[in-house]
VOTIMAR-899000 format. One record per residue (C-alpha): residue in three letters; x, y, z; residue number from 1. Coordinates in steps of 0.5 Angstrom, whole numbers, always signed. Layout:
BEGIN
(site 'ALA',(X,Y,Z),NUM)
...
END
This chain:
BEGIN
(site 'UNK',(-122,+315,+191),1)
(site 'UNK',(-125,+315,+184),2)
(site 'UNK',(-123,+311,+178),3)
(site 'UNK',(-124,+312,+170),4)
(site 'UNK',(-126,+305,+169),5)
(site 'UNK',(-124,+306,+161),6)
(site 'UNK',(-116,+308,+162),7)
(site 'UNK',(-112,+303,+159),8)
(site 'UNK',(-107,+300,+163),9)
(site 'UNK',(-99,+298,+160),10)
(site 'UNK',(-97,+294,+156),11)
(site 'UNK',(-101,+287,+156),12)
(site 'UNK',(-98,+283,+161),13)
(site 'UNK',(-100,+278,+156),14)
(site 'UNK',(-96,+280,+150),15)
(site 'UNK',(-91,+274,+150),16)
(site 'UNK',(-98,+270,+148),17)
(site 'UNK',(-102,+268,+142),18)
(site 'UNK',(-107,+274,+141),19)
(site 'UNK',(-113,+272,+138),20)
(site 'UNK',(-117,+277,+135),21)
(site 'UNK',(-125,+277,+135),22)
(site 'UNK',(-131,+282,+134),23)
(site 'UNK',(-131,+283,+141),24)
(site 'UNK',(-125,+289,+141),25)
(site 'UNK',(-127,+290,+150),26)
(site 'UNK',(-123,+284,+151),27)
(site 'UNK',(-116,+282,+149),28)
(site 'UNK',(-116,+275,+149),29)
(site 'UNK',(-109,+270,+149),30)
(site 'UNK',(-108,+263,+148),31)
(site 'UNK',(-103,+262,+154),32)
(site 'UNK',(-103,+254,+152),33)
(site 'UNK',(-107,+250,+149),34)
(site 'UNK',(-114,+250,+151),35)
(site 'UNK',(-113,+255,+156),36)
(site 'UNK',(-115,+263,+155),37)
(site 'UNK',(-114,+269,+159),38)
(site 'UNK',(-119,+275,+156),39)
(site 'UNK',(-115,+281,+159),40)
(site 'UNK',(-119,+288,+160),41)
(site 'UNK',(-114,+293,+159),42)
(site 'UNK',(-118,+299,+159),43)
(site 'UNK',(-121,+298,+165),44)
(site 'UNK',(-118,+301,+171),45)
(site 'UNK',(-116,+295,+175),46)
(site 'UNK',(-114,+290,+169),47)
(site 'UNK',(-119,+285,+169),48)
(site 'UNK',(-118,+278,+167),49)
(site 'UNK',(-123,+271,+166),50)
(site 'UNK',(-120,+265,+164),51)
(site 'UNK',(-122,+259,+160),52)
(site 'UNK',(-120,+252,+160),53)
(site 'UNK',(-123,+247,+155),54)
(site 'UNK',(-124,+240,+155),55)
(site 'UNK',(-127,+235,+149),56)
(site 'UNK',(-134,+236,+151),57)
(site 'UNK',(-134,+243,+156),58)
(site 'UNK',(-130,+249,+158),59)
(site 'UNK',(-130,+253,+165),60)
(site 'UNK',(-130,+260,+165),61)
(site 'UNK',(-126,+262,+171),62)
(site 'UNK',(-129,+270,+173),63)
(site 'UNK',(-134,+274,+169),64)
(site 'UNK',(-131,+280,+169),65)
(site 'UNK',(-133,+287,+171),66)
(site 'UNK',(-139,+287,+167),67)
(site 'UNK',(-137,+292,+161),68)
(site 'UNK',(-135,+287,+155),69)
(site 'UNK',(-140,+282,+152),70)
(site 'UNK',(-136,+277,+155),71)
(site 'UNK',(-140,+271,+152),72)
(site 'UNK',(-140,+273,+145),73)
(site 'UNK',(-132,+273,+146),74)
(site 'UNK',(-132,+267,+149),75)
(site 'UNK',(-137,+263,+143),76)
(site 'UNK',(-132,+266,+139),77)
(site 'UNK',(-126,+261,+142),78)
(site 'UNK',(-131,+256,+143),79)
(site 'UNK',(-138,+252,+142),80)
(site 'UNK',(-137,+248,+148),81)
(site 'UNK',(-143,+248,+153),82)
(site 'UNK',(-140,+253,+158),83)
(site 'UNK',(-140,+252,+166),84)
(site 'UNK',(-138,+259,+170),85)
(site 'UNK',(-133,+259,+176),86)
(site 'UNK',(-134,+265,+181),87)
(site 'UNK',(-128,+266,+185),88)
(site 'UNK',(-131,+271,+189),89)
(site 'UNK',(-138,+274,+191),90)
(site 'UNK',(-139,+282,+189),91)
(site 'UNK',(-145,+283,+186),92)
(site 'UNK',(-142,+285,+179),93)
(site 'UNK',(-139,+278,+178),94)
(site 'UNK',(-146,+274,+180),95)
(site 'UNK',(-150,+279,+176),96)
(site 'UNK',(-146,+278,+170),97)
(site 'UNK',(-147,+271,+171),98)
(site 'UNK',(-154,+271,+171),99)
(site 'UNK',(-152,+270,+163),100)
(site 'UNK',(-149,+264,+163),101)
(site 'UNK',(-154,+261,+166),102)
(site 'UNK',(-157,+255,+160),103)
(site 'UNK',(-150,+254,+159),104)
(site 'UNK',(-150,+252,+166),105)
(site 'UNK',(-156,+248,+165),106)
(site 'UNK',(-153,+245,+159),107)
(site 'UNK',(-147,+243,+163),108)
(site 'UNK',(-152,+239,+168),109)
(site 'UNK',(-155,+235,+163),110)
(site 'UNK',(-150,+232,+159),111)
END
C-alpha cells in the first residue's frame, strides 16, 4: 500500500493547546505544559509527533521525526538550550536525521 506522505490529517489532536507560531510552517508546535512541547507533523500520512522537555540548563528532543521539516530551526525557535536528542526506536530516517544534532549533543556532553 502507498501513501502520500503530504495528506493532512484531521483536526490536531493537540487543538485544546497553546499553538505556538514559528517560520517553520512543516510542524505545528503546542505548549502541553510548561516547558513541554509536541511539534505535530499533520501533513505527513502517519501524523508525526517529537517531543521537547526543557530544563534550566538543557532540553530533550524525544524523536526526530519523518525527515521532511527543518526540525532544528523549529525547535531553536522555542529554545536556545544545548539540545540532547532521545531516539525511541532505530529506523534509519530517525538516525539519519539525528545526524543533525549532533554539536548539540556534544555541547551537552561537555557541560
Amino acid at each position: 500500500m502507498e501513501h502520500d506522505a503530504h495528506v493532512t490529517q484531521p483536526k490536531s489532536p493537540y487543538s485544546n493547546f497553546r499553538r505556538i507560531l514559528t517560520s517553520e510552517d512543516w510542524f505545528e508546535v503546542y505548549e502541553l505544559a510548561s516547558q513541554l512541547y509536541v511539534f505535530y507533523e499533520p501533513r505527513h500520512y502517519e501524523g508525526t509527533i517529537v517531543s521537547l522537555v526543557i530544563s534550566e540548563r538543557k532540553a530533550a528532543l524525544i524523536d526526530t521525526g519523518c525527515g521532511i521539516g527543518n526540525l532544528r530551526a523549529a525547535v531553536e525557535a522555542i529554545t536556545d538550550k544545548p539540545v540532547m536528542v532521545i531516539n525511541t526506536h532505530t529506523p534509519c530516517g530517525p538516525i539519519w536525521k539525528a545526524a543533525a544534532w549532533t554539536t548539540w549533543s556534544r555541547a551537552i556532553e561537555n557541560s
